[in-house]
N, C-alpha and C positions, 0 to 999 in steps of 0.2 A: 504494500500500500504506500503512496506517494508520501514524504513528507513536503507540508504547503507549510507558507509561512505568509499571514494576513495582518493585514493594520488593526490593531485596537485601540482605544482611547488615550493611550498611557506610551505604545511602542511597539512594535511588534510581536505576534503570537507566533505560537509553533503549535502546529497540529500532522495530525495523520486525515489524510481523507482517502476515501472509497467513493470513485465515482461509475454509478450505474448508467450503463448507454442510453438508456429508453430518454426520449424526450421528456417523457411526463411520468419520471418515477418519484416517486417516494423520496422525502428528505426526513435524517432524525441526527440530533444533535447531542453527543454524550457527556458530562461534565462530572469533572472527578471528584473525588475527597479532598477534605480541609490543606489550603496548601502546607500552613505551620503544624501540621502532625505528618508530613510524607508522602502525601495525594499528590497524584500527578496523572495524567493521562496513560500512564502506562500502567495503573492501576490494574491488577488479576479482574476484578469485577468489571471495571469498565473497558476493559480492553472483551473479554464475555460477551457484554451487551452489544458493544461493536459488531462481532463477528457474526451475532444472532439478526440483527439489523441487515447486514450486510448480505448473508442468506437468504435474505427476505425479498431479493431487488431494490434496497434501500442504496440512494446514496446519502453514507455515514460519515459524521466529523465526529472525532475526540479531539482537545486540543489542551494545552496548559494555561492556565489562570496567568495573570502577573504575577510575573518574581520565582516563575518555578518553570525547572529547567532551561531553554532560552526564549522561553517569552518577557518579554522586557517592562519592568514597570517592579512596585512594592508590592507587599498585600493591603488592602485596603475595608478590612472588616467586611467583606459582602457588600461591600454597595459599588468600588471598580469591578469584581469582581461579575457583577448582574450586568457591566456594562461589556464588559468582555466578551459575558455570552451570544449580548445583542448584536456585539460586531460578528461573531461568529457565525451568527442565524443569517444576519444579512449578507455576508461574505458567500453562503452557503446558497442564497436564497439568488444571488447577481447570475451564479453559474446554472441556476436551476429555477430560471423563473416559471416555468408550468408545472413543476411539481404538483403532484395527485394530491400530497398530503403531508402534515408535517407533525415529527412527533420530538419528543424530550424526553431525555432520560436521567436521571444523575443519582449518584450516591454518595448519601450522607450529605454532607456540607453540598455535595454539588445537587443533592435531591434540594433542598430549601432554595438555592439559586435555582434551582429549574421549574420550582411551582411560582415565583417569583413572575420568572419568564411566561411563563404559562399564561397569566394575569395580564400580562403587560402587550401579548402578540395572541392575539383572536384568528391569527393563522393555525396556530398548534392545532391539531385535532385529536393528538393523544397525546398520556404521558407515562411514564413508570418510575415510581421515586421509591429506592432500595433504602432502606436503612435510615428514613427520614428523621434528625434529630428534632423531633418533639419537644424535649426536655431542654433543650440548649438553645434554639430561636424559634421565635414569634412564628409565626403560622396563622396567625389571625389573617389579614390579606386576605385568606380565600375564604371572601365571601360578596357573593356565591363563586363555588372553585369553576370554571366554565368547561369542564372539559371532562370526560370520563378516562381512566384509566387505574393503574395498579400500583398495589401500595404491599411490597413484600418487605418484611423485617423476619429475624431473627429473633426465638422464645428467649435465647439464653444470650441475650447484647447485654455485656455487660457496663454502656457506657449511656444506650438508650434503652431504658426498662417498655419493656414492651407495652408495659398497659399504657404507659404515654398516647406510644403511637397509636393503639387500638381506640384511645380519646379520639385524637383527632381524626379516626379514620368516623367516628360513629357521630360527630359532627358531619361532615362533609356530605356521609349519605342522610343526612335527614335535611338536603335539598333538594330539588326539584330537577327532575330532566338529564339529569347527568348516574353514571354507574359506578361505583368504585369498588374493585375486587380487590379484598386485602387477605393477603395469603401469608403464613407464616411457615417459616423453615425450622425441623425441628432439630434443637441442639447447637443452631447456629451462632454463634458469636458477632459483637457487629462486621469483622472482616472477613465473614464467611468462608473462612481460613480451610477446613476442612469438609464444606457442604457448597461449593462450587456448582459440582453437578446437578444437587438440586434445583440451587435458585436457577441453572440452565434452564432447568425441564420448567417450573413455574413462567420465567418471561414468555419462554417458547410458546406452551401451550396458551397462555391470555393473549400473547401476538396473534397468534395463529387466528384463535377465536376472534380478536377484534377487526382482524383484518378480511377476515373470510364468514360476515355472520353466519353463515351455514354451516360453521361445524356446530357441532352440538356444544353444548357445555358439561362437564362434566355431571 
């Protein structure tokens, strides 16, 4: 997969993209963990999501926040950081302006910048936020969240206690019009360190489904 390097607010990004031929494929954008704990686009989980995307006829960007690896800029608490993404999506959106569809994905720290995004681009039409820290930012914003998608965490995170998330997931569905399937991996830790595989088969099979309403559901 290519490495691209794009303008952001701050200096330039460094990403990986996957570009699918079709004129009017599919775009989804992946955004990593917390830069100051070791997050980087080369992330085990989001590098996963990538490849599940990618499978799919998506074309896929991972790319690095400010200040990590050589994207150029500081960290800046989550708020360059949402602006980063923006460049991203639009960077993504100049080479793919008939895209079918456009979806977001992000874990942990990059799960909160991605429902962010979510809010802010009425393009998105779906999302998957892994390991969303509930307990550590605000998550108010989504309301109403506009978009259906999944919300997979770990029983055994030991950094985001799961009923957090399971709060904010039992908010969101007591709005209107929208779906959210929150699935849990069992025995997982937040870095899903040795349950890989699962959370594979979880995104796979909700992709699958949301993209194809005719499979059944389970």
């Amino acid at each position: 997969m290519p490495e691209v390097v794009f303008n952001g607010p701050e200096g330039r990004l460094e990403g990986r993209y996957h570009h699918f031929k079709e004129p009017n494929a599919p775009i989804a954008l992946i955004l990593h963990p917390h830069p100051q704990y070791g997050g980087t686009m080369n992330n085990k989980v989001v590098f996963q999501i990538f490849q599940i995307f990618k499978a799919r006829g998506f074309s896929v960007l991972r790319f690095n926040f400010r200040g990590v690896g050589r994207s150029q800029g500081e960290y800046d608490q989550g708020v360059g950081e949402l602006s980063d993404a923006a460049s991203a999506l639009d960077w993504m959106q100049n080479i793919n302006p008939d895209a079918s569809k456009c979806w977001i994905a992000g874990f942990s720290f990059g799960a909160w910048i991605g429902m962010q995004l979510l809010m802010r681009r009425p393009e998105i039409s779906g999302f998957i936020s892994i390991a969303p820290p509930a307990n550590m930012f605000d998550f108010s914003f989504l309301a109403p969240c506009p978009s259906s998608g999944l919300i997979l965490h770990g029983n055994k995170d030991d950094l985001v206690p799961e009923a957090d998330v399971a709060k904010l997931v039992e908010r969101l569905r007591s709005q209107r019009g929208i779906t959210i399937d929150y699935k849990t991996v069992d025995g997982a830790g937040h870095l899903f360190e040795n349950q890989l595989a699962e959370l594979t088969t979880e995104v796979e099979t909700y992709l699958d489904k949301a993209l194809n309403p005719a499979v059944p559901a389970d």
